[in-house]
C-alpha positions in Angstrom: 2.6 -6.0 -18.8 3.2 -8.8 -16.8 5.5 -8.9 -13.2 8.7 -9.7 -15.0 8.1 -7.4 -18.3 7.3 -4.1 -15.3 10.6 -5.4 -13.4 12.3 -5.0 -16.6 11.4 -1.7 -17.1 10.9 -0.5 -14.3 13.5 2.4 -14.3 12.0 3.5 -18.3 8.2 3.7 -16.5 7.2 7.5 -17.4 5.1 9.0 -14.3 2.0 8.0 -16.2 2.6 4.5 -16.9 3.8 4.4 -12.8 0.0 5.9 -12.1 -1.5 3.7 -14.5 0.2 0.5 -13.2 -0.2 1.4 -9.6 -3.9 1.9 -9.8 -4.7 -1.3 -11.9 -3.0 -3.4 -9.3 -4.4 -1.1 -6.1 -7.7 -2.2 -7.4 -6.3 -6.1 -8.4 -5.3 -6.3 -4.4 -8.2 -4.5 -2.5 -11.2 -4.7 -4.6 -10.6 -7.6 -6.6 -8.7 -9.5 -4.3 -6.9 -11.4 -7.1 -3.6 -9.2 -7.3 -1.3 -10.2 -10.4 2.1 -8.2 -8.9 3.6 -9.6 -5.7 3.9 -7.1 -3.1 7.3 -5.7 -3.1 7.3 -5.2 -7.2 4.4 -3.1 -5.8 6.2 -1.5 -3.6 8.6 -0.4 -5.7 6.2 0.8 -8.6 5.1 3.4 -5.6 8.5 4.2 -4.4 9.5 5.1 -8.3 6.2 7.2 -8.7 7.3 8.9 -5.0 10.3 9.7 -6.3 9.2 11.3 -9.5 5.7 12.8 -8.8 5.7 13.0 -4.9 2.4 15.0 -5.3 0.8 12.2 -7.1 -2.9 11.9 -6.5 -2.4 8.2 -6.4 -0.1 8.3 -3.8 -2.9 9.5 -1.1 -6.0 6.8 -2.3 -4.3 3.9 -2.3 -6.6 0.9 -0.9 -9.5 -0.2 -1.2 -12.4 1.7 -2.6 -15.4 2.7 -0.4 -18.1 -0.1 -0.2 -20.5 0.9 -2.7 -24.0 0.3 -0.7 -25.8 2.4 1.6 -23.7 4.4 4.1 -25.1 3.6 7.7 -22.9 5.7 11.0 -21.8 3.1 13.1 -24.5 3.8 16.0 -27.1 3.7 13.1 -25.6 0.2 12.1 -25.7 -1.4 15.1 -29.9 -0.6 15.4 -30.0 -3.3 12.4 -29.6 -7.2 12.7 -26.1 -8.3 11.7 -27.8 -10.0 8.7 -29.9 -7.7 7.4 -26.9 -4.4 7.3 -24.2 -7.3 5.8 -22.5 -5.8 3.1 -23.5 -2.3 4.1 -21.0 0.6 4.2 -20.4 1.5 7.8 -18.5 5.0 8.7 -15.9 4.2 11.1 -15.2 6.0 14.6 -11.9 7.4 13.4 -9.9 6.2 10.3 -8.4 3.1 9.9 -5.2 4.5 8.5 -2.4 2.5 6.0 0.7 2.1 7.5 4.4 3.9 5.8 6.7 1.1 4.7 10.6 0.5 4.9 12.8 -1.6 3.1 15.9 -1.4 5.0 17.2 -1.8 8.5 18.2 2.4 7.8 15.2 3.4 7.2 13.6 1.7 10.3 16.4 3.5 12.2 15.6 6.5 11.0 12.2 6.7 12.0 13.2 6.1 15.2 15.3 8.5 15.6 11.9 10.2 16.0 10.5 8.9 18.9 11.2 8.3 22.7 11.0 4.9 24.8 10.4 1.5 23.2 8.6 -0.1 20.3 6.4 -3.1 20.0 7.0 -5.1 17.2 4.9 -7.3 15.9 4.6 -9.9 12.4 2.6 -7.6 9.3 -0.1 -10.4 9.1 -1.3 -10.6 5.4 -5.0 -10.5 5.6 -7.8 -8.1 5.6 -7.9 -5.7 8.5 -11.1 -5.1 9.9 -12.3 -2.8 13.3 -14.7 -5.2 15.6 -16.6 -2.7 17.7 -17.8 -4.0 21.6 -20.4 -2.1 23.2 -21.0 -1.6 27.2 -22.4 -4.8 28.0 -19.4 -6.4 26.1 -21.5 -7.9 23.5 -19.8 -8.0 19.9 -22.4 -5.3 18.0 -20.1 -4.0 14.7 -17.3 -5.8 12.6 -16.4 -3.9 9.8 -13.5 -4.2 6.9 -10.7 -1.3 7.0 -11.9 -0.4 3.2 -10.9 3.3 2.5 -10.4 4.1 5.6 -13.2 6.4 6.5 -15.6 3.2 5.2 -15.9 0.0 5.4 -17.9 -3.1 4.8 -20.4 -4.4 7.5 -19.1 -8.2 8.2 -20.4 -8.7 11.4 -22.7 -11.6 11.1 -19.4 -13.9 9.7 -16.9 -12.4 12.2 -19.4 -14.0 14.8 -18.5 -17.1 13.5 -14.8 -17.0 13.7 -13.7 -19.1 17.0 -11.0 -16.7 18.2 -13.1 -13.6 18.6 -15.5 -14.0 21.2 -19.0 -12.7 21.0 -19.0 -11.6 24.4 -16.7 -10.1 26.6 -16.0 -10.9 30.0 -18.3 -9.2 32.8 -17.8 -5.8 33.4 -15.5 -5.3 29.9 -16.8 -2.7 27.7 -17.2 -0.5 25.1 -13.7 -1.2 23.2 -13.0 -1.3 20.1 -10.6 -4.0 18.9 -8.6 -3.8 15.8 -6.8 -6.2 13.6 -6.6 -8.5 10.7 -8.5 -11.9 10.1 -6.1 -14.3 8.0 -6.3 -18.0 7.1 -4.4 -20.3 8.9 -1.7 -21.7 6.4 -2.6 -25.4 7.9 -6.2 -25.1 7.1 -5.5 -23.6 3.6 -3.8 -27.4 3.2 -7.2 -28.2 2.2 -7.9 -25.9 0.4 -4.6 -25.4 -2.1 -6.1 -27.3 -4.9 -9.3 -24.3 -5.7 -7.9 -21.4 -4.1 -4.3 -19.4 -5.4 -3.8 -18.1 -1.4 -5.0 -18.0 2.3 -5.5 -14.0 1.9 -7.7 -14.1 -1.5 -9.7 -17.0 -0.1 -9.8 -15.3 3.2 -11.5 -12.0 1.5 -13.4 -14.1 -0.2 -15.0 -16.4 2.8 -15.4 -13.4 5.2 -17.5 -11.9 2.2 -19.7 -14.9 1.8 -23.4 -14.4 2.1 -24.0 -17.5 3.7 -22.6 -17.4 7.4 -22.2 -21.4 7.3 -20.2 -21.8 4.4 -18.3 -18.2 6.1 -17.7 -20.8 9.5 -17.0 -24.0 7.3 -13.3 -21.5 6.0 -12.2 -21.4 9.3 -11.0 -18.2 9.2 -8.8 -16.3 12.4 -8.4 -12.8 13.8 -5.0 -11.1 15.1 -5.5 -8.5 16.9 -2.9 -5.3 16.6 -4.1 -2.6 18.4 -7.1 -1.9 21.1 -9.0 1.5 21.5 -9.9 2.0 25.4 -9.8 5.0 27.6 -6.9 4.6 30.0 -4.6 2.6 28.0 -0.9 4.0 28.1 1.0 2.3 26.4 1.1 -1.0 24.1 2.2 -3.1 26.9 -0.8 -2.2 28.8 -2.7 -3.3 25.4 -1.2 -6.8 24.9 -2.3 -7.3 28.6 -5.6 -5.8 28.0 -6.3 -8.3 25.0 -5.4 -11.0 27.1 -8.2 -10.2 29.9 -10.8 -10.2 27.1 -9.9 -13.9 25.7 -8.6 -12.5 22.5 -5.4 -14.1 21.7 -2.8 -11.3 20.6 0.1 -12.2 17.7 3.4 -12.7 18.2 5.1 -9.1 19.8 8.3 -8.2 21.7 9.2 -4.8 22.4 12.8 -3.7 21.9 14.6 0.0 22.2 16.2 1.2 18.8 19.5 -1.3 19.8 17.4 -4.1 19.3 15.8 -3.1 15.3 17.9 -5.4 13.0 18.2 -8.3 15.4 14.0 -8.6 16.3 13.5 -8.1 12.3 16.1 -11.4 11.9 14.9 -13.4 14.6 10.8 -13.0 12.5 12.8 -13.7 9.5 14.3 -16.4 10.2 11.1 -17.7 12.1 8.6 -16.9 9.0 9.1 -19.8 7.6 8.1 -22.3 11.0 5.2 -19.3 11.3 1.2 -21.2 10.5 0.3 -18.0 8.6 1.6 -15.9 6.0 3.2 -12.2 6.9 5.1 -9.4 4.4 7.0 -7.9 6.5 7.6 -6.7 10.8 5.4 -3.6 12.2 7.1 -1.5 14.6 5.3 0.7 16.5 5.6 3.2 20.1 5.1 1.3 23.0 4.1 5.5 24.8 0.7 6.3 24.1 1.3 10.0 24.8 4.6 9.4 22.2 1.8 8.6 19.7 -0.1 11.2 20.1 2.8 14.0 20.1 4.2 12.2 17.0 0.6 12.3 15.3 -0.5 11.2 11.4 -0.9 12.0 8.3 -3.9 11.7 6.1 -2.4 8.5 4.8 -0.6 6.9 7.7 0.5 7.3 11.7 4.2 9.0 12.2 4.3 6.6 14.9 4.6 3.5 13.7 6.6 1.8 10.6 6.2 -1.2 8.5 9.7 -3.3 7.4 8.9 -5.4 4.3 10.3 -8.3 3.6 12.3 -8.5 0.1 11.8 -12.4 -1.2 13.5 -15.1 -1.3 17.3 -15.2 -1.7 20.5 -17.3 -2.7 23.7 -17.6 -3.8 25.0 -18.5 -7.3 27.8 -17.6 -9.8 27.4 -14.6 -12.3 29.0 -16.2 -16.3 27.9 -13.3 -18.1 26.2 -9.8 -18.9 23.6 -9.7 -22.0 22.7 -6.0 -23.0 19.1 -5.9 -24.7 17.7 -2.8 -26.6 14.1 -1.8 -25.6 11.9 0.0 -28.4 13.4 3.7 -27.1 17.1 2.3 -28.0 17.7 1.9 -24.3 20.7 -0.9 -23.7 19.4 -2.1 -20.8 22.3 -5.1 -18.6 20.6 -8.0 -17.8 23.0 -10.7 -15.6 23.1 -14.3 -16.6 23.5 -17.0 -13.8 23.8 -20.0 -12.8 20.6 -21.6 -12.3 19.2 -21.2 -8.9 16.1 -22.5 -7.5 14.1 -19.8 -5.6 10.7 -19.3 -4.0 10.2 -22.8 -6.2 11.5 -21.5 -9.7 14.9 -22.1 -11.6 16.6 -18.6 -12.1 18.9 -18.3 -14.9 18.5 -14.4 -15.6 18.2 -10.8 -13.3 17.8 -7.9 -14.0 20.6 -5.3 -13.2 18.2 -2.0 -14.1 20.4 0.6 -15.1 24.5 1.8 -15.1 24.9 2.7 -11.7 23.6 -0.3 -10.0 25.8 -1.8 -13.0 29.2 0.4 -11.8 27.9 0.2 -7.8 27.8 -3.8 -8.5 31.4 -4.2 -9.8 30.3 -7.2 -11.3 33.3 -10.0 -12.2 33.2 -13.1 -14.5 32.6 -16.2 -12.7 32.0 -13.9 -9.2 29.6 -15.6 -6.2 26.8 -13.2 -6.4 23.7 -13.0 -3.7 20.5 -13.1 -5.8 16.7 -12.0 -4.3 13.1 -12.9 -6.1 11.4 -10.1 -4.9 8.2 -10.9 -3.9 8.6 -14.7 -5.1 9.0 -13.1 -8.5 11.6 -10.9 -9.7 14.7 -12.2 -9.5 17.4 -9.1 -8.6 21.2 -9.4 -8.1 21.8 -7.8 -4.9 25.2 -8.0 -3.8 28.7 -9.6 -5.0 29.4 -12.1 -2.1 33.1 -13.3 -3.7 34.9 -11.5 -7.3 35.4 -14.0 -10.1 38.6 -16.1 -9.7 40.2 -13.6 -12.4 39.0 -10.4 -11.6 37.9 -10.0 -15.3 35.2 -7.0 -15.2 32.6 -6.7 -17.3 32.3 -3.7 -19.7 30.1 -1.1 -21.2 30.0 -1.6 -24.8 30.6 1.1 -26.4 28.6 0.3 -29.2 24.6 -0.3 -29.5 24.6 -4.8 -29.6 21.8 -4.6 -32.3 22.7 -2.6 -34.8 26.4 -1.5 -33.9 26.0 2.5 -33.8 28.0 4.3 -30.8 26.2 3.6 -27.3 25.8 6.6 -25.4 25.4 7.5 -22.0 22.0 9.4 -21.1 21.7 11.0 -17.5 17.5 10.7 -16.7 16.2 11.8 -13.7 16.8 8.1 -12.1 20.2 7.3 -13.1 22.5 6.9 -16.2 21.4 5.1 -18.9 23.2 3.4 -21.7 21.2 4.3 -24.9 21.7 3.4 -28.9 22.7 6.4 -30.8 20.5 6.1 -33.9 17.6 3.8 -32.1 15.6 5.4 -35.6 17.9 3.2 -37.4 18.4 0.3 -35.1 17.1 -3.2 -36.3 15.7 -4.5 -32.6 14.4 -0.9 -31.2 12.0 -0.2 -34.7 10.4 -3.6 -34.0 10.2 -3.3 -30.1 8.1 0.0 -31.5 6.0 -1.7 -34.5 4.9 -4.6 -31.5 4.2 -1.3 -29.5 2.1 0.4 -31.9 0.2 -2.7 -32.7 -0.8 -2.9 -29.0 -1.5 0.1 -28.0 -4.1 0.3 -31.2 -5.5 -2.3 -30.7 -4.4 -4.4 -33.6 -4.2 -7.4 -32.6 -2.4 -10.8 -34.3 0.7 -8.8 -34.7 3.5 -10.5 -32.1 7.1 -10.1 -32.0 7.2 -13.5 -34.6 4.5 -12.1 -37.0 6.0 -8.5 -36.8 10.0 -9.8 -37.2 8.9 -12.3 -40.0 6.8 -9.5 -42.0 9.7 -6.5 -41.3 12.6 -9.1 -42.6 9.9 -9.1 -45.8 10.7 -5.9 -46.7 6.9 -5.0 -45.9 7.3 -3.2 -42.6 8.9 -0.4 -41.4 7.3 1.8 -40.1 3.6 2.1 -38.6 2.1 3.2 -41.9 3.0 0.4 -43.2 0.7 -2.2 -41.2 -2.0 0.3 -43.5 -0.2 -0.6 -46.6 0.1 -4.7 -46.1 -1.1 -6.6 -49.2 -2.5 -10.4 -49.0 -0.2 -11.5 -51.4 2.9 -10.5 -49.2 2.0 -11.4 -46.2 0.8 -15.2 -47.8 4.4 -15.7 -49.1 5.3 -15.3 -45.2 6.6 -18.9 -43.5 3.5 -20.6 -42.0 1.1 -17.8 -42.6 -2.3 -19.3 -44.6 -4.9 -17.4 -46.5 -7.0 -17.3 -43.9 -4.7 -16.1 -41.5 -3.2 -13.3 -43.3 -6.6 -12.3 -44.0 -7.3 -11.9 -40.7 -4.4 -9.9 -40.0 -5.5 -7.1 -42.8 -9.3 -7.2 -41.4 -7.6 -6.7 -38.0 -5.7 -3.4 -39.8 -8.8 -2.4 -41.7 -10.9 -2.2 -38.2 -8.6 0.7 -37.1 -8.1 3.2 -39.5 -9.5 5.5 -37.2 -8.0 5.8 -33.9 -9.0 7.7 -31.1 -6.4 11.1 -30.2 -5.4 9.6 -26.6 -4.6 6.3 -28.2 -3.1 7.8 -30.6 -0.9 9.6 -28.7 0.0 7.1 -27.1 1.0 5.0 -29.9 3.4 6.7 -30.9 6.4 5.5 -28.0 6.9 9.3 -26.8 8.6 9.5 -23.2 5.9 10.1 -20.9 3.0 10.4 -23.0 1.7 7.2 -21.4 -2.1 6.2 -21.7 -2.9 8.8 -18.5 -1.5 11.6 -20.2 -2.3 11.3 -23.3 -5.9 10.8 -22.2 -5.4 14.4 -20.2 -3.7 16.1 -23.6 -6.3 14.5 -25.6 -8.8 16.3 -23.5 -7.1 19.5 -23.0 -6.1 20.5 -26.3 -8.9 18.2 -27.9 -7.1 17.6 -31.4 -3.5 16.3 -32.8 -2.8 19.8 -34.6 -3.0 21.7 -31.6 -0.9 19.4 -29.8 1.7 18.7 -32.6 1.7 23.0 -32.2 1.9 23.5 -28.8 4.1 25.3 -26.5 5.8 24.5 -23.6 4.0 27.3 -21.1 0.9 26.1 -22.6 1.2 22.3 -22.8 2.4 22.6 -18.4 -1.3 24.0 -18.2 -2.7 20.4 -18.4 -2.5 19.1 -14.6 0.4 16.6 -13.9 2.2 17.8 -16.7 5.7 19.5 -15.6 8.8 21.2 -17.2 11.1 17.9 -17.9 8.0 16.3 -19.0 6.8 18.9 -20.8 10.0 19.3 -23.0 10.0 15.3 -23.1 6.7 15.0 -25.0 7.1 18.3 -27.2 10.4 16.6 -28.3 9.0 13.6 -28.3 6.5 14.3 -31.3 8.9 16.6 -32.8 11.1 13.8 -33.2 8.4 11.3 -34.8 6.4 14.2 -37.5 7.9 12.2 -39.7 6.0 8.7 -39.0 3.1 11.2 -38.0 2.6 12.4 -41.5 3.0 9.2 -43.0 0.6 7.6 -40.4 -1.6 10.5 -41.2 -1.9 9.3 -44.8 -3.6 6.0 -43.4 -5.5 6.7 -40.6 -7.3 9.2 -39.5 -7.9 10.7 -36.0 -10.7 12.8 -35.0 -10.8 15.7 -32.5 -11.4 15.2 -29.1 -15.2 16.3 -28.4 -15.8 18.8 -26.0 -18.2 18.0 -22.8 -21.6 18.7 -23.5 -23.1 20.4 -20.5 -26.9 20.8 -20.5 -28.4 23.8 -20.8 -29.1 25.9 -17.8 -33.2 24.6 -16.4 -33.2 21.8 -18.6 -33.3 18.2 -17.6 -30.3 15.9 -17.9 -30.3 13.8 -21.2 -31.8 10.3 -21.6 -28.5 8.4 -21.5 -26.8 10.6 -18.3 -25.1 8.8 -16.3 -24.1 6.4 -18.7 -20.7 6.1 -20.6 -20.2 4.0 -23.9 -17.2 2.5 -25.4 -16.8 1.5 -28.9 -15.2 -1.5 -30.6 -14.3 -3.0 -33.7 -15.8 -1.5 -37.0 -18.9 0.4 -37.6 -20.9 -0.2 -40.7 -23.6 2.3 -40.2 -21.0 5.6 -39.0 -18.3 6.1 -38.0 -17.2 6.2 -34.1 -16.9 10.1 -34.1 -20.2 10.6 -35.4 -21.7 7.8 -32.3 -19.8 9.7 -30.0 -21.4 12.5 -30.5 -25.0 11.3 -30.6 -24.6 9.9 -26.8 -22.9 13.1 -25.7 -25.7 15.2 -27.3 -28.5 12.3 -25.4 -26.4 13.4 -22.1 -23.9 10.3 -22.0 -20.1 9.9 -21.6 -17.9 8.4 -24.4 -14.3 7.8 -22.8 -11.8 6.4 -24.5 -11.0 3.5 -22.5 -12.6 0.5 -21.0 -13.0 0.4 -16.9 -15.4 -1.2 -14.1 -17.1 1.7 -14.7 -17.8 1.6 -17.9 -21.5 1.1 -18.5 -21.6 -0.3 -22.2 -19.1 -1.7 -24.7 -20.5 -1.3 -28.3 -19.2 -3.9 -30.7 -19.3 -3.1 -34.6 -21.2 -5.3 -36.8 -17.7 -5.0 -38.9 -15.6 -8.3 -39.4 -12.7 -9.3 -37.4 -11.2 -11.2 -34.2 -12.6 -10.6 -30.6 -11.2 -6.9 -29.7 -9.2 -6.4 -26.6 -11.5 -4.1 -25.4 -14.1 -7.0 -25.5 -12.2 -9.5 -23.8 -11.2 -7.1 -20.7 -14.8 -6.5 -20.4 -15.8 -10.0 -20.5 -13.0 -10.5 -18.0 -15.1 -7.4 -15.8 -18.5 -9.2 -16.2 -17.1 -12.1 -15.1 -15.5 -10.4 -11.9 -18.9 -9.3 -11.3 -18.8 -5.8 -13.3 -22.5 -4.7 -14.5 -21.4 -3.6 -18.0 -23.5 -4.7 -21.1 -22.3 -6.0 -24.3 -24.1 -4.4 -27.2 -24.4 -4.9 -30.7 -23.9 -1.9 -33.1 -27.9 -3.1 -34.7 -28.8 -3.1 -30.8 -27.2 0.3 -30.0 -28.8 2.2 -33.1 -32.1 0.8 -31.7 -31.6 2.4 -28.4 -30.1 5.8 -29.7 -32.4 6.9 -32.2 -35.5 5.8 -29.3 -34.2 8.4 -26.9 -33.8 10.7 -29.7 -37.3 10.4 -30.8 -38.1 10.5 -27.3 -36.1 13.5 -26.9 -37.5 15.1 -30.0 -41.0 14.3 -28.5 -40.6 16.2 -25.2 -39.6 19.6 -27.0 -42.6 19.6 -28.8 
């Protein structure tokens, strides 16, 4: 899904789906550096998972990953040349720790409450925070990136060549350690807008660079936002500190909790004059000893607070409501504007989310609305500024604006939902869940034109059917060659069997998103056990609680139907069980590897592969990953599988995974087999 498809749905996201999304653009941001969701769509895909799973595993590992190259202490790191321990992993002193976020002038207040004395507050710089480490002689010996927190990248040989951070401290300064973020300038970006998307990608990107000169040729600048010296009482006494040393300190002021609202206005307002980017205002004690008594957690300090900023806004006038069905039979109001140019994009629609924002709204005809693109993005009505000139109020409609069945109301754990009453029946919500199935399996061709056109046939219904298509059905379709359709059935044929977490998945159950199916899959290992289970049982499986529980057991109760008649079509093995080596013999040939398989396979079937690399010691997940260490492609006919293309995508990110032919893979199986058989003898 892209940014406007996950704002649309953002209040249907099951827990799972929340996880799944979160981690994919987690790893998009910090590890890839090329993130696809602006920050506060981001945001709010963590507040939702707060809110639902607070206990979320996600929740307390977001950031970057840990630098995957040898581990050096810091002390030990400093022993080497800056060129030769670049790149290394380097333990920091003490964490570098995330910082909790706000997105009100409430919720700033609040924390404050807290504390005693003043804050400093300071611009949230968007770059890539690092820890530069001086040692007694003042001379610059470590610069490492924040990465997990506990690790972090060596970078010192290219922070040596960034102009504001001087290589050696004044006589008589030293050790300190110096923390903050090094950013692009956004007037030498100017030159380079035309390659690069933004100063912070490009910014990871140069600070990365092998090559120190091309590292100096980028330009690159360091704000400092905090200093680590014994004696040091307060941040006052810090800003004054970093002055002494020659390194220039951003933009701070320090304010009591009168002066919250007005010093996150007065940045604001300013962001826009600012020469580099920022998300948001960093508050923070001014009392050392108030930081210390308030303390941390293992994810952030309780004594400090980041305000994010919400996007662009404006004003424009509200001429309607639309009300589109989703593939669950959600009625979902979506407000239709004036067109309003924002963060440099004519908006015409926002999203309204669900019916209490509706109701909370008291939307008019015609009414002077305020509307926000979060993040540059998602465009959100936030506020009515004037009511229409006739007070004429939108209503609910009572009945479903696709098929015409009563509209009910549905109370969810986020809010009340408007929901068709027979979505089973409902024209638009059984092909929102044919496009679904067909992209969840896999099967690709099918969009919302090619699944409307062949449903208005007469030829689809129901999943099954996409098993049951003939050529000369799908040829009579408008525009739809020979060639074509035949692609569409080879593209069907390929997956007639289909893995249990996909599967699962498939089939549009609330919250049985790809994360848990994958953990059902796995616990209960095969569809009649699951299609069996019981509640006590099914809570067992980590994550999964009592509403969720009852949601999925429903869930599948609700669709045996268009499980049987799937059933008849396809079929879907058992989950295999772990093979653990026996105990005081060697790990198999392929341990430590994991395979993925693709498209169709002409010598046997996927189950039967599976199992020969988990009997040679090797991992078959279900999904592909950066991890991953080989995608299999069947010899089969057919069109480039997604699974192929993400991993092409991977390789070209710099993943290590290899591509490998089903001919190729055969080869290599029955070698360590023989190999196997060889040793035993």
């Amino acid at each position: 899904m892209n940014a406007e498809q996950i704002e649309a749905r953002l209040y249907e996201l099951d827990r799972d789906e929340l996880v799944r999304l979160i981690t994919q653009a987690n790893a998009e941001y910090w590890d890839d550096h090329a993130p696809t969701l602006p920050d506060p769509l981001y945001d709010r895909l963590v507040e939702r998972l707060r809110t639902l799973d607070p206990d979320a595993a996600i929740l307390s590992s977001m950031g970057p990953q840990a630098p995957s190259g040898p581990l050096l202490d810091a002390d030990e790191a400093v022993r080497l040349p800056p060129e030769e321990r670049f790149g290394h992993a380097v333990r920091h002193a003490r964490p570098m720790l995330s910082l909790d976020k706000a997105y009100s002038a409430e919720e700033v207040q609040a924390w404050a409450e807290k504390l005693e004395g003043d804050m400093i507050v300071m611009p949230k710089l968007d770059g890539i925070a690092c820890s530069i480490r001086y040692d007694a002689q003042g001379r610059l010996e470590l610069a490492a990136t924040r990465g997990s927190g506990t690790e972090g990248e060596d970078i010192t040989a290219n922070v040596l060549e960034i102009g504001s951070v001087p290589a050696q401290l004044p006589p008589g300064h030293g050790p300190v350690e110096v923390r903050g973020e090094i950013f692009m300038r956004l007037s030498v970006f100017q030159r380079f807008k035309d390659e690069f998307s933004n100063p912070r990608n490009l910014a990871a990107g140069a600070i990365r660079n092998k090559d120190r000169a091309k590292a100096r040729a980028f330009s690159l600048s360091f704000g400092p936002y905090d200093i680590i010296e014994d004696g040091l009482r307060s941040e006052r006494e810090k800003v004054a500190r970093l002055a002494e040393l020659g390194i220039p300190s951003v933009d701070c002021v320090f304010v009591d909790r009168e002066g919250i609202a007005r010093a996150f206005d007065d940045l604001s307002r300013r962001r826009a004059e600012l020469d580099y980017e920022i998300d948001g205002v960093v508050y923070r004690a001014d009392r050392v000893d108030e930081q210390e008594r308030l303390g941390a957690t293992a994810h952030h300090p309780r004594f400090a607070i980041a305000y994010k900023f919400q996007g662009d806004s404006g004003e424009t006038t509200l001429h309607d409501v639309d009300w589109g069905v989703s593939r669950t039979g959600t009625i979902t109001p979506m407000a239709m504007l004036e067109p309003i140019e924002l963060s440099g994009a004519m908006i015409s629609r926002a999203g309204l989310h669900n019916l209490n924002v509706f109701r909370a709204l008291g939307l008019t005809k015609g009414a002077k609305v305020e509307v926000t693109r979060r993040g540059g993005v998602i465009p959100h009505v936030e506020r009515v500024v004037t009511p229409g000139p006739g007070g004429q109020a939108f209503e609910i409609p009572e009945q479903c604006p696709a098929c015409g069945s009563p509209a009910v109301i549905r109370q969810k754990r986020d809010g009340e939902f408007l929901q068709c009453s027979r979505p089973e029946q409902c024209v638009v919500a059984r092909l929102r869940e044919l496009e679904h199935f067909a992209k969840v399996v896999d099967i690709q061709g099918f969009g919302p034109k090619i699944v409307a056109a062949v449903s208005e046939a007469g030829h689809l219904s129901t999943p099954a059917d996409y098993y049951r298509l003939r050529l000369e059905d799908l040829v009579k379709l408008e525009r739809l060659a020979e060639r074509s359709a035949q692609n569409l059935l080879d593209q069907v044929a390929a997956h007639r069997t289909i893995p249990l977490p996909v599967f699962l998945e498939s089939l549009g159950v609330d919250h049985l998103g790809p994360q848990n199916a994958q953990l059902i899959a796995g616990e209960l290992r095969s569809l009649a056990a699951i299609r069996s289970v019981q509640r006590e049982r099914l809570m067992e499986v980590k994550g999964i609680k009592e509403a969720i529980a009852d949601a999925i057991i429903d869930g599948i109760a609700a669709r045996r139907a268009m499980i049987d008649e799937l059933l008849k079509e396809v079929t879907v093995p058992d989950e295999a069980a772990p093979v653990a080596p026996a105990e005081g013999t060697a790990p198999g040939p392929l341990a430590g590897r994991s395979f993925v398989f693709t498209g169709t396979l002409e010598a046997l079937d996927r189950k039967a592969a599976q199992k020969r690399v988990q009997a040679l010691g090797g991992e078959t997940p279900s999904g592909v990953s950066k991890g991953l260490s080989v995608l299999v492609v069947g010899a089969g006919k057919g069109a480039k599988s997604s699974k192929q293309k993400k991993v092409e995508t991977l390789v070209e990110e710099g993943a290590t995974i290899e591509i490998m032919s089903e001919q190729d893979f055969l080869a290599m199986v029955e070698a360590a087999e023989k190999g196997t058989a060889e040793k035993g003898t």
